[in-house]
Backbone as CSV, one residue per row, in Angstrom:
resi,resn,N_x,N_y,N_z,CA_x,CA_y,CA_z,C_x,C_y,C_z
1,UNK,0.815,-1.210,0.000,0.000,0.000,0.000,0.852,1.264,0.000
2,UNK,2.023,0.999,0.671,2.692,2.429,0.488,3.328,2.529,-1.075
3,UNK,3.780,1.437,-1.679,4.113,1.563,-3.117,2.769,2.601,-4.054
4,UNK,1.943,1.981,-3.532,0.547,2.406,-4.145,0.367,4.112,-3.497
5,UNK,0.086,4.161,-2.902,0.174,5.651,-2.013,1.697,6.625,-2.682
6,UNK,2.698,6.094,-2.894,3.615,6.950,-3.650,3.574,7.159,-5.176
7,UNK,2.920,5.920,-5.791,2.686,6.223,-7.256,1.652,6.815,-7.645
8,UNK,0.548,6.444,-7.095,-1.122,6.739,-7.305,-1.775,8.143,-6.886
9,UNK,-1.235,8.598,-5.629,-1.049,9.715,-5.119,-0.646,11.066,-4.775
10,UNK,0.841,10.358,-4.390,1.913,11.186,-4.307,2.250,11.626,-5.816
11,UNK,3.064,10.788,-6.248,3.449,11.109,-7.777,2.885,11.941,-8.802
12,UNK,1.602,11.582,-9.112,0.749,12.734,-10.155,0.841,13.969,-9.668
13,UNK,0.615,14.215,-8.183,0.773,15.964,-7.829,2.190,16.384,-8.161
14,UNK,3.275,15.922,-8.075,4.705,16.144,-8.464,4.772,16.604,-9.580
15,UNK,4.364,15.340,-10.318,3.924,15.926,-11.691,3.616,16.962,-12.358
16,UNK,2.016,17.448,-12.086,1.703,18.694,-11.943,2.388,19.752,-11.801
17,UNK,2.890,19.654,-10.897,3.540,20.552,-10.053,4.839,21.196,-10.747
18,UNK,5.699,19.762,-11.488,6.822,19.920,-12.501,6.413,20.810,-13.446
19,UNK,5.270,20.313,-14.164,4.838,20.465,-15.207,4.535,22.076,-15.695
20,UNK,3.242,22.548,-14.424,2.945,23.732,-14.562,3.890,25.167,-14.117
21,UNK,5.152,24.469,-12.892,5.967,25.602,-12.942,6.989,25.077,-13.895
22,UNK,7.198,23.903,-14.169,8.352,24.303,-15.320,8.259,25.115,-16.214
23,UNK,6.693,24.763,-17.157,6.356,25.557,-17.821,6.311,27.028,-17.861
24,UNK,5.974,27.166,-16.517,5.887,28.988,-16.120,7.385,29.258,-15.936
25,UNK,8.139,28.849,-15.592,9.237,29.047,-15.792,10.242,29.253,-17.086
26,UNK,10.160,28.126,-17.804,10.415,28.131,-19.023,10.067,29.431,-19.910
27,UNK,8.410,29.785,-19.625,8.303,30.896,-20.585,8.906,32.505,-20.162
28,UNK,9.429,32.102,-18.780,9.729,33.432,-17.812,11.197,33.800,-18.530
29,UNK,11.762,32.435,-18.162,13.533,32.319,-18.537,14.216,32.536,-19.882
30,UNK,12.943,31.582,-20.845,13.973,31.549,-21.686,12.329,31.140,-23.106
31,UNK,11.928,32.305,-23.167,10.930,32.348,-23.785,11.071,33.116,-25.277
32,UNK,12.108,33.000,-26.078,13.141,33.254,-27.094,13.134,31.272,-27.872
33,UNK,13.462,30.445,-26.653,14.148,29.076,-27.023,11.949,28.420,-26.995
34,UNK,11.382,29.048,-26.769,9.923,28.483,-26.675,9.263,27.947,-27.990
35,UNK,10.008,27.087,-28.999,9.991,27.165,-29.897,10.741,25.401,-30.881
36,UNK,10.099,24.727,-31.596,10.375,23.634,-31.949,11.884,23.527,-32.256
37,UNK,12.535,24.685,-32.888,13.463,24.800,-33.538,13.456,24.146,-34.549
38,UNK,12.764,24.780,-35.455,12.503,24.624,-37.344,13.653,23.971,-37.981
39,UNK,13.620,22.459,-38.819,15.439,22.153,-39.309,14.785,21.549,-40.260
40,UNK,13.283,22.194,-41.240,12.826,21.957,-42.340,14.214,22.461,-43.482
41,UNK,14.886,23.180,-42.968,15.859,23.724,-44.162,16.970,22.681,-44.664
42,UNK,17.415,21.408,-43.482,18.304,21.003,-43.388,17.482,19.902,-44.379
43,UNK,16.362,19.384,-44.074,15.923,17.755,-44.556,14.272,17.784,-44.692
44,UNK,14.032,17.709,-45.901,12.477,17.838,-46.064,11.377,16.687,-46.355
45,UNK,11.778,15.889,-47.163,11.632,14.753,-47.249,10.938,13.193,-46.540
46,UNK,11.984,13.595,-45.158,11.275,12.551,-44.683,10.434,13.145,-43.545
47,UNK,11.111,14.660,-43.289,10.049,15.565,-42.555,8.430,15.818,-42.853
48,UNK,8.448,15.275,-44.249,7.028,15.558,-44.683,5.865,14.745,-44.697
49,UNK,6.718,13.361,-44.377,5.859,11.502,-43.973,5.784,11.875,-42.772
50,UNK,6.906,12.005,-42.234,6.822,11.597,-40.305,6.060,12.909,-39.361
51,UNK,6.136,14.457,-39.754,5.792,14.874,-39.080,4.248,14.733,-39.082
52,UNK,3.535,14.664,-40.033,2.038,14.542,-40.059,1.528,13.794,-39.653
53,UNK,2.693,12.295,-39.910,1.971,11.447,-38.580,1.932,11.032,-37.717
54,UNK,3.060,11.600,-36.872,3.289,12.108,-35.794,2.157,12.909,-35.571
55,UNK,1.802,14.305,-35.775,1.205,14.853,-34.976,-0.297,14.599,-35.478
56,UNK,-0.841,13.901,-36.465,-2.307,13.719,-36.315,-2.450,12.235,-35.574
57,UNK,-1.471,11.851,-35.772,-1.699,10.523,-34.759,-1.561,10.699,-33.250
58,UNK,-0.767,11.548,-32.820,-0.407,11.934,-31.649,-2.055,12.902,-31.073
59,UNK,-2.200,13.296,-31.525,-3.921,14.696,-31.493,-4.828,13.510,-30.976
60,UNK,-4.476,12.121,-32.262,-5.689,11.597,-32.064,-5.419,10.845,-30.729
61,UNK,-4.643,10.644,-30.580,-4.000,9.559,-28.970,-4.590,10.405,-28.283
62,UNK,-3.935,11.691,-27.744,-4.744,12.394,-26.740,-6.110,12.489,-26.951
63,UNK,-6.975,12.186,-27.898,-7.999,12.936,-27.954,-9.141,11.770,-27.190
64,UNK,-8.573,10.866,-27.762,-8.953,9.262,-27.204,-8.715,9.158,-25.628
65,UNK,-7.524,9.484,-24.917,-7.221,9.402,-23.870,-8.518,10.541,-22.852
66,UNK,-8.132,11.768,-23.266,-9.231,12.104,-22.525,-11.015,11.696,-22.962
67,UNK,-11.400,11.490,-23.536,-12.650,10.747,-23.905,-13.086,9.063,-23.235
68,UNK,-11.631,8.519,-22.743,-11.953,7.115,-22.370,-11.361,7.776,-21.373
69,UNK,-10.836,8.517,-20.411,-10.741,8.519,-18.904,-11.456,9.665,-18.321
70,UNK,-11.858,10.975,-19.021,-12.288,11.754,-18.715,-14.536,11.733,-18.565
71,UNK,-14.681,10.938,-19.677,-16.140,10.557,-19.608,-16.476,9.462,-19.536
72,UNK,-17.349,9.244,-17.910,-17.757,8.085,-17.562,-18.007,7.171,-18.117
73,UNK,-18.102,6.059,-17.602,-18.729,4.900,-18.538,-20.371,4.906,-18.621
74,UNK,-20.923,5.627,-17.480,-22.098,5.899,-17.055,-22.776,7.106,-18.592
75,UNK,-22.248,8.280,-18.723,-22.573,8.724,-20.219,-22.801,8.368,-21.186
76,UNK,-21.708,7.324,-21.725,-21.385,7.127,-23.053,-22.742,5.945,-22.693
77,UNK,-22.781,5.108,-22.049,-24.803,4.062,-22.333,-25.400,5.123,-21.897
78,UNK,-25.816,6.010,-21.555,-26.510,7.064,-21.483,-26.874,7.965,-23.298
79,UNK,-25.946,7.950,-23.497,-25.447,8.409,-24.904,-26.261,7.421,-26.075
80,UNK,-26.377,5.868,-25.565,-26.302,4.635,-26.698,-25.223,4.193,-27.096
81,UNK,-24.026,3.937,-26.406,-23.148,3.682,-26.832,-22.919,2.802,-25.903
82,UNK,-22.974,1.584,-26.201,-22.951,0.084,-25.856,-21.397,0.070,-25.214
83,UNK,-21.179,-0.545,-24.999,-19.504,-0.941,-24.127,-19.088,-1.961,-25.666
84,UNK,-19.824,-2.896,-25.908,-18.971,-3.467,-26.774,-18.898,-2.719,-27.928
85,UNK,-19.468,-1.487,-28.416,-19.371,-0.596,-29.922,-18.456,0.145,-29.147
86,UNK,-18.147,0.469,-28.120,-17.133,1.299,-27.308,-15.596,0.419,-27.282
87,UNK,-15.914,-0.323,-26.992,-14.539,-1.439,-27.061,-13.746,-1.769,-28.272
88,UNK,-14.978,-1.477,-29.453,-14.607,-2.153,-30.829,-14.005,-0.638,-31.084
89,UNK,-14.364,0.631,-30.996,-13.919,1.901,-31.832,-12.831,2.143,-31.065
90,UNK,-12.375,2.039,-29.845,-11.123,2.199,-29.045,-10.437,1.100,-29.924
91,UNK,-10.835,0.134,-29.938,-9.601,-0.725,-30.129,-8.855,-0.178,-31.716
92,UNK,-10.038,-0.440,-32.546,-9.544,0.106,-33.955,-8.626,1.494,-33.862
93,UNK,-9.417,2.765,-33.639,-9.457,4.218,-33.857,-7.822,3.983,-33.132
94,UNK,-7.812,3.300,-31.618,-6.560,3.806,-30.657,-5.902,3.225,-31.340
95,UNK,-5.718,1.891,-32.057,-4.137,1.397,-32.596,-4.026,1.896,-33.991
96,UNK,-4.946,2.672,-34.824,-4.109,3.048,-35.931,-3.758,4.600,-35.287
97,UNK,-4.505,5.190,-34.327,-3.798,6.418,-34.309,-2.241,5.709,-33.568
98,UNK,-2.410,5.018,-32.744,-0.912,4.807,-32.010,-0.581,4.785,-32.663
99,UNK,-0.524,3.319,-33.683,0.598,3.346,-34.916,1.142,4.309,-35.944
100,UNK,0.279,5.183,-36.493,0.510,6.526,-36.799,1.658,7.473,-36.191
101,UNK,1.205,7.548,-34.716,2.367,8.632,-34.051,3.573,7.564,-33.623
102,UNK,3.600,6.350,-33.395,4.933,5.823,-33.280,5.588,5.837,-34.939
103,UNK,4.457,5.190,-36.268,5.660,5.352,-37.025,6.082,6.592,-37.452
104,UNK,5.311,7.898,-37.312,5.618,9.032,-37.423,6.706,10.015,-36.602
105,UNK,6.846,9.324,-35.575,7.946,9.505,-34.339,9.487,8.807,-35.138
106,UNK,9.257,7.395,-35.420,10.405,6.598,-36.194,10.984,7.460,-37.065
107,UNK,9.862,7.578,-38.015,10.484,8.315,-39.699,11.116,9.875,-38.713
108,UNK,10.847,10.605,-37.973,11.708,11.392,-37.085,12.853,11.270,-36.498
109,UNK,12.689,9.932,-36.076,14.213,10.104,-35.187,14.855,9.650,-35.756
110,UNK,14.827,9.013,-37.204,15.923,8.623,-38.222,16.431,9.800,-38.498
111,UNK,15.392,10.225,-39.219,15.873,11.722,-39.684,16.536,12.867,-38.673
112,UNK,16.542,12.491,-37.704,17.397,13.273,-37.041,18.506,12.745,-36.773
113,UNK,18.959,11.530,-36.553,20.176,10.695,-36.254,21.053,10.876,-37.733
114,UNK,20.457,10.146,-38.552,20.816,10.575,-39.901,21.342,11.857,-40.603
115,UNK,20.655,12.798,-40.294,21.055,14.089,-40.804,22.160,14.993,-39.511
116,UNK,23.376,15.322,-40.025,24.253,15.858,-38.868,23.682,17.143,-38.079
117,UNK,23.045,17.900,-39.237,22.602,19.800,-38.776,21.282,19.398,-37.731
118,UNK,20.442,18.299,-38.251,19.164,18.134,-37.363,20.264,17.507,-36.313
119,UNK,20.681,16.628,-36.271,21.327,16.273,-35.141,22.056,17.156,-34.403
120,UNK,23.003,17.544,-34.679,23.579,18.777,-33.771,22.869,20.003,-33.195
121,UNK,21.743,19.997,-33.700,20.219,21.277,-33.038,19.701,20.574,-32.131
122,UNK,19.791,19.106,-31.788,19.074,18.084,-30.593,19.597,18.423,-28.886
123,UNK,18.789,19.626,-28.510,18.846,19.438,-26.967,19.350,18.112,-26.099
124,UNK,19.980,18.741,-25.049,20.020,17.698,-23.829,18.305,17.083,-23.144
125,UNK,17.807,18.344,-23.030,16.374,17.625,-22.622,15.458,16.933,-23.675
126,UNK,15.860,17.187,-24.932,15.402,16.348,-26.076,15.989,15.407,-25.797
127,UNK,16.963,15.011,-26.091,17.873,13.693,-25.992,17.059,12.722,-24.442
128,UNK,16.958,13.337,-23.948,15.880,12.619,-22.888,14.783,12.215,-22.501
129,UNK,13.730,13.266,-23.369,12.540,13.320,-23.718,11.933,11.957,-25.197
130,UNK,13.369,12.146,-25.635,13.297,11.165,-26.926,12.471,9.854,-26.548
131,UNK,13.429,9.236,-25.771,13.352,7.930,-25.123,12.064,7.860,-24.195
132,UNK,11.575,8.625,-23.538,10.264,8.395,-22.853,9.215,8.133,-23.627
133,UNK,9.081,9.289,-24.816,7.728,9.603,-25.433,8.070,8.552,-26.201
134,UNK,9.022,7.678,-26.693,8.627,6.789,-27.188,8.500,5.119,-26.741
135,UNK,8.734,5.006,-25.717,8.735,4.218,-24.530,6.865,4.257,-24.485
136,UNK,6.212,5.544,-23.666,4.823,5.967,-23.877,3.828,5.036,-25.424
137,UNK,4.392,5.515,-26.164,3.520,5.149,-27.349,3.750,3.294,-27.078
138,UNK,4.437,2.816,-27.489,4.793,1.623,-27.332,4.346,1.094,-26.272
139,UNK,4.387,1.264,-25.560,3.189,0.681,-23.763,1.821,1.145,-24.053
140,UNK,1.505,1.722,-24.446,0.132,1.646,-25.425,-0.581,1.077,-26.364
141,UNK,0.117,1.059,-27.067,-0.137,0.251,-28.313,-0.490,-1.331,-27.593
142,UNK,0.984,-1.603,-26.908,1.084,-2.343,-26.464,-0.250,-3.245,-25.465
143,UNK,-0.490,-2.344,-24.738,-2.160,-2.121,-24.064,-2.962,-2.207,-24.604
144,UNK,-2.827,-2.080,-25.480,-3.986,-1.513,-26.887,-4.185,-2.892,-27.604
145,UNK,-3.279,-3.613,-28.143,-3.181,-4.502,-28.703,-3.066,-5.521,-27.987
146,UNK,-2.216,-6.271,-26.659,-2.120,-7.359,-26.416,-3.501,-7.519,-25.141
147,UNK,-3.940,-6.061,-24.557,-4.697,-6.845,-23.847,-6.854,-6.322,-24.214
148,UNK,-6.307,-5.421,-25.021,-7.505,-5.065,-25.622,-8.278,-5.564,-27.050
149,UNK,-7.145,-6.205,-27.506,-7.129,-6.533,-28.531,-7.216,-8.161,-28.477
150,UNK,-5.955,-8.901,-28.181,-6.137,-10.585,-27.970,-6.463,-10.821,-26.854
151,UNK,-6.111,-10.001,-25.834,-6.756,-10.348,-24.464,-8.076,-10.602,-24.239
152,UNK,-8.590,-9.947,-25.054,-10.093,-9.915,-24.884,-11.165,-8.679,-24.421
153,UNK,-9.422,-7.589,-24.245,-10.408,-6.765,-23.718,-10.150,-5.986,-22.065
154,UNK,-9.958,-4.816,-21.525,-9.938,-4.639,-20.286,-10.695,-3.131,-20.161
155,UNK,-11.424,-3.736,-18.871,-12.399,-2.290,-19.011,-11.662,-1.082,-17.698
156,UNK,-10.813,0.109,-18.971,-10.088,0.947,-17.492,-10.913,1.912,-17.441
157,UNK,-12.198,1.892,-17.344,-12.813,3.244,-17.545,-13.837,2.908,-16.021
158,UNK,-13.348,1.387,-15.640,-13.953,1.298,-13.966,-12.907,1.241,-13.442
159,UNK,-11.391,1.758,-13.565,-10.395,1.758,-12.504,-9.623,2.620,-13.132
160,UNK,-8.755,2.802,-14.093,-7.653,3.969,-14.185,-8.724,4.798,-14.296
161,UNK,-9.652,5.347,-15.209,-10.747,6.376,-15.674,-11.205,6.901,-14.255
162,UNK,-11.463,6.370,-13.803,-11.981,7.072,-12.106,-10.867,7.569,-11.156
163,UNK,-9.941,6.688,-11.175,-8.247,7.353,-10.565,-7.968,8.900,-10.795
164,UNK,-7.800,8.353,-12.351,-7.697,10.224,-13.070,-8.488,11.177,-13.059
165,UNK,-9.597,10.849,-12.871,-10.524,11.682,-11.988,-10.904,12.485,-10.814
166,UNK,-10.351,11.229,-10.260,-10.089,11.538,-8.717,-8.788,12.561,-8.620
167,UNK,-8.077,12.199,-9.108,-6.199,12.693,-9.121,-7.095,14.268,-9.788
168,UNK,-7.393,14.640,-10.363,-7.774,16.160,-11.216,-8.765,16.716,-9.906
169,UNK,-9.665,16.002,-9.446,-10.373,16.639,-8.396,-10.178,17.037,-7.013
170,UNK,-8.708,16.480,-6.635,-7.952,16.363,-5.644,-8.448,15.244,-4.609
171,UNK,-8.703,14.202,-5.143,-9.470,12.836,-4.156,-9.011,11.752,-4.868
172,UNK,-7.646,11.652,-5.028,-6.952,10.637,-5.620,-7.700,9.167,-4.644
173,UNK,-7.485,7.916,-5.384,-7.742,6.378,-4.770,-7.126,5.639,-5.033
174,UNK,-5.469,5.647,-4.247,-4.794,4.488,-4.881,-4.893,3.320,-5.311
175,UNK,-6.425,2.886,-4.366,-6.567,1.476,-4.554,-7.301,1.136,-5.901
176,UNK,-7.535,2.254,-6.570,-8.268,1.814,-7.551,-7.597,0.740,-8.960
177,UNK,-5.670,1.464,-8.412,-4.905,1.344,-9.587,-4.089,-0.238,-9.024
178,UNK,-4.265,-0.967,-8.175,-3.211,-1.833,-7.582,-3.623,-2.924,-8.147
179,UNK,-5.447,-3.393,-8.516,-4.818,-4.663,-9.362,-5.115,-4.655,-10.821
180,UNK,-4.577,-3.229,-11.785,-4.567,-2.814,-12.891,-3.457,-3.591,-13.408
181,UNK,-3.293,-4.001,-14.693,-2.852,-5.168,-15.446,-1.259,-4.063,-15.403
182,UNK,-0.069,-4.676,-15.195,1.098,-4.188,-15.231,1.691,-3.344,-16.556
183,UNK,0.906,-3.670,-17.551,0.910,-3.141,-18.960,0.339,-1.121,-18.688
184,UNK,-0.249,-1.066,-18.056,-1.145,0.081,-18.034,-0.446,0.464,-16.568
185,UNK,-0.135,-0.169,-15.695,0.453,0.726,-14.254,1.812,1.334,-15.100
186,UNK,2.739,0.462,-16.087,4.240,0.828,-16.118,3.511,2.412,-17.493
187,UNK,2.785,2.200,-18.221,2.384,3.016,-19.389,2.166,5.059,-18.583
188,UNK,1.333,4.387,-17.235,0.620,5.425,-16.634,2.103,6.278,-16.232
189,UNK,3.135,5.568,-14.766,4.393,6.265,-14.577,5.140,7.092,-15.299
190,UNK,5.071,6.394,-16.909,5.940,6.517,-17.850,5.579,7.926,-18.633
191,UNK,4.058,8.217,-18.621,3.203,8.767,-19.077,3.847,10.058,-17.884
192,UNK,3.481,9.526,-16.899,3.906,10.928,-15.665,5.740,11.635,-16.194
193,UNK,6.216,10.497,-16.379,7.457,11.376,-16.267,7.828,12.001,-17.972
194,UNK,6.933,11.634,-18.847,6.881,12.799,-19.971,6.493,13.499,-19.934
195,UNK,5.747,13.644,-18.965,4.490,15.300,-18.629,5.916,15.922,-17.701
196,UNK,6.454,15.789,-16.550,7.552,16.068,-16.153,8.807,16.725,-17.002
197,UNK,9.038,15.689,-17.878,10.047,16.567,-18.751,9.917,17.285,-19.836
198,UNK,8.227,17.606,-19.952,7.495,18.099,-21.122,7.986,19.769,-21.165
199,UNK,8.235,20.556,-20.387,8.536,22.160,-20.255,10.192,22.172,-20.570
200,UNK,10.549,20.800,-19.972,12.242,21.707,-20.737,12.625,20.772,-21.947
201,UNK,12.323,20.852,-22.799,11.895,19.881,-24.407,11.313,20.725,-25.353
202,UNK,11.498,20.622,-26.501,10.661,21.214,-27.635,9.400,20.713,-27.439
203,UNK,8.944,19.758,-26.892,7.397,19.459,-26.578,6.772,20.923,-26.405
204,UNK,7.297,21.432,-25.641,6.812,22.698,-24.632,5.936,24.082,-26.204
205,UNK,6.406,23.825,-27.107,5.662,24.434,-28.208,4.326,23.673,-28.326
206,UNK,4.253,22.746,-27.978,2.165,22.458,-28.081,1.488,23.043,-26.971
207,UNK,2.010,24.027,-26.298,1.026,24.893,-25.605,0.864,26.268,-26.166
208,UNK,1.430,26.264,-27.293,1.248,27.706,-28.154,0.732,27.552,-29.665
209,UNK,0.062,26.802,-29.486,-1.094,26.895,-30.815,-1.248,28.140,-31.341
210,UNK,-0.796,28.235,-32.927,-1.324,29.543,-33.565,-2.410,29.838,-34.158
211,UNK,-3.635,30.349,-32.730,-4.743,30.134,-32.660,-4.741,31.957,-33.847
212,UNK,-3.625,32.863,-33.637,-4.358,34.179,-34.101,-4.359,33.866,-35.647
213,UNK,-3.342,32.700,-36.099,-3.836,32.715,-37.570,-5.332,32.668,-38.100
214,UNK,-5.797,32.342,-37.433,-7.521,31.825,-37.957,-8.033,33.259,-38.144
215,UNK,-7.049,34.740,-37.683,-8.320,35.434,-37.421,-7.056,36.788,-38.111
216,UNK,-6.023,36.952,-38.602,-5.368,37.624,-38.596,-5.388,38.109,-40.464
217,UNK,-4.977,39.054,-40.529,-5.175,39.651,-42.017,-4.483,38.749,-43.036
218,UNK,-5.280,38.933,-44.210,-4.799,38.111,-45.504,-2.782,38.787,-45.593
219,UNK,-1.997,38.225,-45.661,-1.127,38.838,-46.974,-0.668,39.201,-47.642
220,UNK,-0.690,40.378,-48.345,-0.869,40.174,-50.115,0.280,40.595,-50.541
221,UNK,0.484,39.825,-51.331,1.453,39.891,-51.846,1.836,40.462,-53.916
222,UNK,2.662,41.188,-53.839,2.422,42.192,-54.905,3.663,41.934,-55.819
223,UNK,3.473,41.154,-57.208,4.345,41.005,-58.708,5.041,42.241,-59.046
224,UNK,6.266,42.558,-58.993,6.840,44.048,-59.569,6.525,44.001,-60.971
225,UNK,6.833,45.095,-61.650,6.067,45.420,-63.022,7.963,45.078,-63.655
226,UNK,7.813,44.445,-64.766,8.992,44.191,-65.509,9.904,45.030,-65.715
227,UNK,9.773,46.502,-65.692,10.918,47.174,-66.013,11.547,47.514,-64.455
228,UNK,11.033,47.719,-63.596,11.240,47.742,-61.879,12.584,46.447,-61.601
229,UNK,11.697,45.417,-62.295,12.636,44.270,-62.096,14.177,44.121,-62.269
230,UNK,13.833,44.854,-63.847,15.432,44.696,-64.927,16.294,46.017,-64.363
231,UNK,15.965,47.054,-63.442,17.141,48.228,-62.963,17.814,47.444,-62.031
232,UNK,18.986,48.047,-62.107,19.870,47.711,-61.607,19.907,48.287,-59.825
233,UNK,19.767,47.881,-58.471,19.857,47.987,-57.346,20.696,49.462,-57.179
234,UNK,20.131,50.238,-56.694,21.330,51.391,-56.228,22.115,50.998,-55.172
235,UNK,23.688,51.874,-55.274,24.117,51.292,-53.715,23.511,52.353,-52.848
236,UNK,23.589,51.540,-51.870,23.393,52.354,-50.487,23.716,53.730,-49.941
237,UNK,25.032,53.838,-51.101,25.288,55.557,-50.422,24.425,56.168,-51.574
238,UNK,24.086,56.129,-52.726,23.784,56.626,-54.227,22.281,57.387,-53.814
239,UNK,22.510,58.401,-53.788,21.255,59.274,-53.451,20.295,59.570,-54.994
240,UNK,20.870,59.065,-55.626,19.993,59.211,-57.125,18.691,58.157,-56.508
């Protein structure tokens, strides 16, 4: 019980805690570096397979995650949505998005190992962050597939889904998580300590969505007229 009481409990507030002052920190300190660091110039190619599916596969992971822990099981049959039409669209929807953001993560970290300029732009807290988030996907999938999939099936939306609930409302229940299948306790930790190292990482740019594009002026952009084109540049001192 005290194992349980330090992971179930204790741990997620740490978390938090990392998370939201790192972040506030991060943007205090060094809010210049708040930023993916763009190395489309160096390698485009395989940047153009992996990042898309990376991040629509990744959107869709989260989007799934809060929908199966955040809304009851009590709603969704409230809704008409049977547990087994619930079981069947998790299982499908969650392993092609997983598979998506892991092979979209892959075709990435080749391309960064591979290419020297992307490689030499790779942070220390990247270099660390690397290995978790993809550790994460893979214990998912993994979840996803061996026990949701051939297993037959595991319903976490009556034990992790209520945990995380509890943990957001401040009425954490360790016991909810102790006889959760070892696939999903090691996924959940693993899950904590990428949220942890999420503020000092290029991760830390998915909290700045460029929401003002949607709303910000066209553009425009203006063709010089042909003879404009063909003069010759004045210099700089040439007052003509």
């Amino acid at each position: 019980m005290t194992l349980d009481l330090l992971l179930w409990a204790v741990l997620p507030y740490v978390t938090i805690t990392v998370l939201v002052g790192g972040t506030a920190w991060r943007y205090r300190h060094d809010r210049f570096g708040w930023t993916t660091r763009s190395s489309q110039l160096h390698e485009s190619r395989l940047l153009r397979i992996g990042s898309p599916l990376f991040h629509v596969g990744l959107l869709l992971v989260l989007a799934g995650h809060v929908g199966g822990l955040l809304v009851p099981a009590s709603l969704t049959r409230w809704l008409g949505v049977h547990d087994e039409l619930y079981h069947l669209v998790s299982l499908v929807a969650g392993g092609l998005a997983g598979a998506a953001a892991l092979v979209g993560f892959g075709i990435l970290l080749v391309r960064r190992l591979r290419t020297p300029a992307v490689r030499s732009a790779t942070g220390r807290g990247d270099r660390l962050t690397y290995p978790v988030l993809g550790a994460v996907l893979l214990l998912g999938i993994a979840a996803t597939v061996l026990l949701n999939g051939l297993g037959g099936g595991y319903d976490y939306r009556a034990t992790i889904g209520p945990w995380v609930r509890g943990v957001l409302l401040a009425h954490p229940d360790p016991s909810l998580m102790h006889d959760v299948p070892v696939v999903y306790q090691v996924h959940a930790v693993v899950a904590m300590a990428l949220f942890a190292l999420w503020p000092f990482s290029r991760l830390v740019h998915a909290f700045s969505a460029p929401l003002r594009y949607l709303v910000r002026p066209y553009i425009v952009y203006r063709s010089r007229d042909a003879h404009l084109a063909a003069r010759r540049a004045p210099r700089g001192w040439d007052d003509r």
